[in-house]
Structures are given as structure tokens and as C-alpha cells.
C-alpha atoms as a printed R data frame, in Angstrom:
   type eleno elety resid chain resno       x       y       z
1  ATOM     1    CA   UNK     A     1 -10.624 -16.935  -5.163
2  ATOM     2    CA   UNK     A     2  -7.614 -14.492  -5.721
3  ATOM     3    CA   UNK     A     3  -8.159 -13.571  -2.385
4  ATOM     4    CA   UNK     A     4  -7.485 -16.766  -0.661
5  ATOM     5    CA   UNK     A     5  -4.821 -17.676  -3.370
6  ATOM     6    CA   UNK     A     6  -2.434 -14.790  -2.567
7  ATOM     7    CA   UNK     A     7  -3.584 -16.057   1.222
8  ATOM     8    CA   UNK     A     8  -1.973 -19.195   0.258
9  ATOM     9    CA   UNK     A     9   1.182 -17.601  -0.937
10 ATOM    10    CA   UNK     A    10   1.792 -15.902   2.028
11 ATOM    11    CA   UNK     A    11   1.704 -18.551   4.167
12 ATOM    12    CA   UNK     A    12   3.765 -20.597   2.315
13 ATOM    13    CA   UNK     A    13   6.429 -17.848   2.228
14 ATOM    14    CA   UNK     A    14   6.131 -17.503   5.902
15 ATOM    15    CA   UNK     A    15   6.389 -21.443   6.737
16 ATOM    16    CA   UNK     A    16   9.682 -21.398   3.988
17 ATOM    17    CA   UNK     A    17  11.304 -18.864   5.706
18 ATOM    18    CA   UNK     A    18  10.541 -20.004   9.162
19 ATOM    19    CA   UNK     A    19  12.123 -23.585   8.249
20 ATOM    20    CA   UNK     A    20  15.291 -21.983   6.253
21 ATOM    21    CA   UNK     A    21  15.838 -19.704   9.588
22 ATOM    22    CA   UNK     A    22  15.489 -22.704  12.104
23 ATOM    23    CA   UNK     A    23  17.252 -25.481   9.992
24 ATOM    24    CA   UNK     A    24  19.977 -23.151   8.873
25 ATOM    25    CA   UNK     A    25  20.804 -22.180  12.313
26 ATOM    26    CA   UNK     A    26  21.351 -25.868  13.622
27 ATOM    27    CA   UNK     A    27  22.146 -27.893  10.258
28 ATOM    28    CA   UNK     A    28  23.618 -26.189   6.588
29 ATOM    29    CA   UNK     A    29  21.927 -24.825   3.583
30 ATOM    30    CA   UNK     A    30  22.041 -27.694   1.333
31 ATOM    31    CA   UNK     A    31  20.625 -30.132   4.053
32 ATOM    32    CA   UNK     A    32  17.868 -27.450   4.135
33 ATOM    33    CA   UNK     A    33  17.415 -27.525   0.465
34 ATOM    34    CA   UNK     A    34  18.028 -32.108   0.620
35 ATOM    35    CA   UNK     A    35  14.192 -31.803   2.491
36 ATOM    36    CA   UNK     A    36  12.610 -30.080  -0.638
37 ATOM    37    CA   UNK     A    37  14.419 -32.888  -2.835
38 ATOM    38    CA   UNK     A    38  14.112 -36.334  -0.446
39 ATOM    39    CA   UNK     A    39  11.363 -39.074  -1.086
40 ATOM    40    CA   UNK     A    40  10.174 -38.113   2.157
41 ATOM    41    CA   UNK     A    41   6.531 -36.144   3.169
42 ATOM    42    CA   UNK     A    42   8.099 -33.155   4.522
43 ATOM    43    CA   UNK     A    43   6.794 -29.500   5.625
44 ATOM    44    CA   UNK     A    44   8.766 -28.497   2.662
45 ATOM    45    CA   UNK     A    45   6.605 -30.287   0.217
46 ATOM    46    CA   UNK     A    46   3.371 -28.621   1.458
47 ATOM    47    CA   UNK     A    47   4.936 -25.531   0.927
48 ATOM    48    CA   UNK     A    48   5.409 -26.383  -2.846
49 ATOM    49    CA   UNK     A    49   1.597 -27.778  -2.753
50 ATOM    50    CA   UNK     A    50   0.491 -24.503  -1.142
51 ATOM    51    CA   UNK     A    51   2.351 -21.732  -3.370
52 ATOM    52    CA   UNK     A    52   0.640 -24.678  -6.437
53 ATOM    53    CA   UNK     A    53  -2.525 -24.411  -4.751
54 ATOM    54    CA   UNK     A    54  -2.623 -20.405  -4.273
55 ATOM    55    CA   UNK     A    55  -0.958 -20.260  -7.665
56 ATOM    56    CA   UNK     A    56  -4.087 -22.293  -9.329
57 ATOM    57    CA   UNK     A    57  -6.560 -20.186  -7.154
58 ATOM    58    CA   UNK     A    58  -5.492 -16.827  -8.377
59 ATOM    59    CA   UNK     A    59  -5.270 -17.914 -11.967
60 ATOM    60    CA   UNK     A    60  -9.431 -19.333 -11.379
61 ATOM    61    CA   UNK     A    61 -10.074 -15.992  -9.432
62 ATOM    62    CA   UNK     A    62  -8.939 -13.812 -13.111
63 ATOM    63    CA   UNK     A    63  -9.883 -16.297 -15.695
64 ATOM    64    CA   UNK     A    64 -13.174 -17.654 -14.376
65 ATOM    65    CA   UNK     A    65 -16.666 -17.206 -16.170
66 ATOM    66    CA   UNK     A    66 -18.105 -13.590 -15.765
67 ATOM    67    CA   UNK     A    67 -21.533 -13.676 -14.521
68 ATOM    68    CA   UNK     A    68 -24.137 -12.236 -16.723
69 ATOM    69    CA   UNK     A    69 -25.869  -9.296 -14.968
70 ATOM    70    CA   UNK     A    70 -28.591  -8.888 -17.467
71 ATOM    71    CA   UNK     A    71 -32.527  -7.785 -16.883
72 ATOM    72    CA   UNK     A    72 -33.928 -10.880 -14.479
73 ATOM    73    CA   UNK     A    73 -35.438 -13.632 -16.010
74 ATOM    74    CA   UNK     A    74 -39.024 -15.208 -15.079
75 ATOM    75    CA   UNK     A    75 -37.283 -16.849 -11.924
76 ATOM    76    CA   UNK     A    76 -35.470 -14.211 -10.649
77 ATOM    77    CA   UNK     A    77 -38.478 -11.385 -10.631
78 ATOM    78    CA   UNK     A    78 -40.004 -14.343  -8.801
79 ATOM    79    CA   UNK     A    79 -37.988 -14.698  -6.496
80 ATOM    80    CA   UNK     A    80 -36.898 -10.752  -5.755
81 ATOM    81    CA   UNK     A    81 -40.581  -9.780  -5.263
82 ATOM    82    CA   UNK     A    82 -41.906  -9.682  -2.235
């Protein structure tokens, strides 16, 4: 899950910069910045979702239950044998 988390990330930073570079070039900074703020559904806002998303994926790729690696159990020699 961290994996695909910092995959996230990346992206986002990659679809942020390519809309600053493009809307800077033909429009000004804070109308950039307006499209993270208006009411509309904007490519900016799945940006924020994404770096949330990638964000909550690495935290569940560190802080998720351990698996128990123990001698098998009645199931497992079961199912191992051949």
C-alpha cells in the first residue's frame, strides 16, 4: 500500500505542476490558485483527493496489522502438503 500511495503523490505533483505551468502562462497566479478554492469540480480538486488518497495509503501501508508468521496451523500443513 505505501507503494501505490507515494504512486499517488507523484502523480498528483505532476498533474499540479502541469496545470500551474499551463494556466500561469495564459491567465495569473491567483486565478490559478481561485480553481483550488471555487465551488466548482475541477482537476485541481482531484489533485487534493489524490495527495488525501496516497496520503491515507501510506499511513495503512506502515500502521497496518503485522501478519503472524508462526508454525502452520492444522489448515495450513493441509493445504502446503502435497
Amino acid at each position: 500500500m505505501t507503494a501505490m500511495g507515494v504512486l499517488f503523490i507523484l502523480m498528483a505533483a505532476v498533474i499540479a505542476l502541469r496545470n500551474l505551468y499551463f494556466i500561469t502562462t495564459n491567465f495569473s497566479l491567483e486565478s490559478a490558485l481561485e480553481r483550488y478554492t471555487n465551488s466548482e469540480v475541477t482537476n485541481e480538486k482531484f489533485v487534493v483527493a489524490m495527495i488525501i488518497g496516497g496520503s491515507i495509503l501510506i499511513w495503512w501501508g506502515y500502521f497496518k496489522k503485522k501478519e503472524d508468521f508462526g508454525p502452520p496451523d492444522e489448515h495450513e500443513r493441509r493445504r502446503f502438503s502435497y
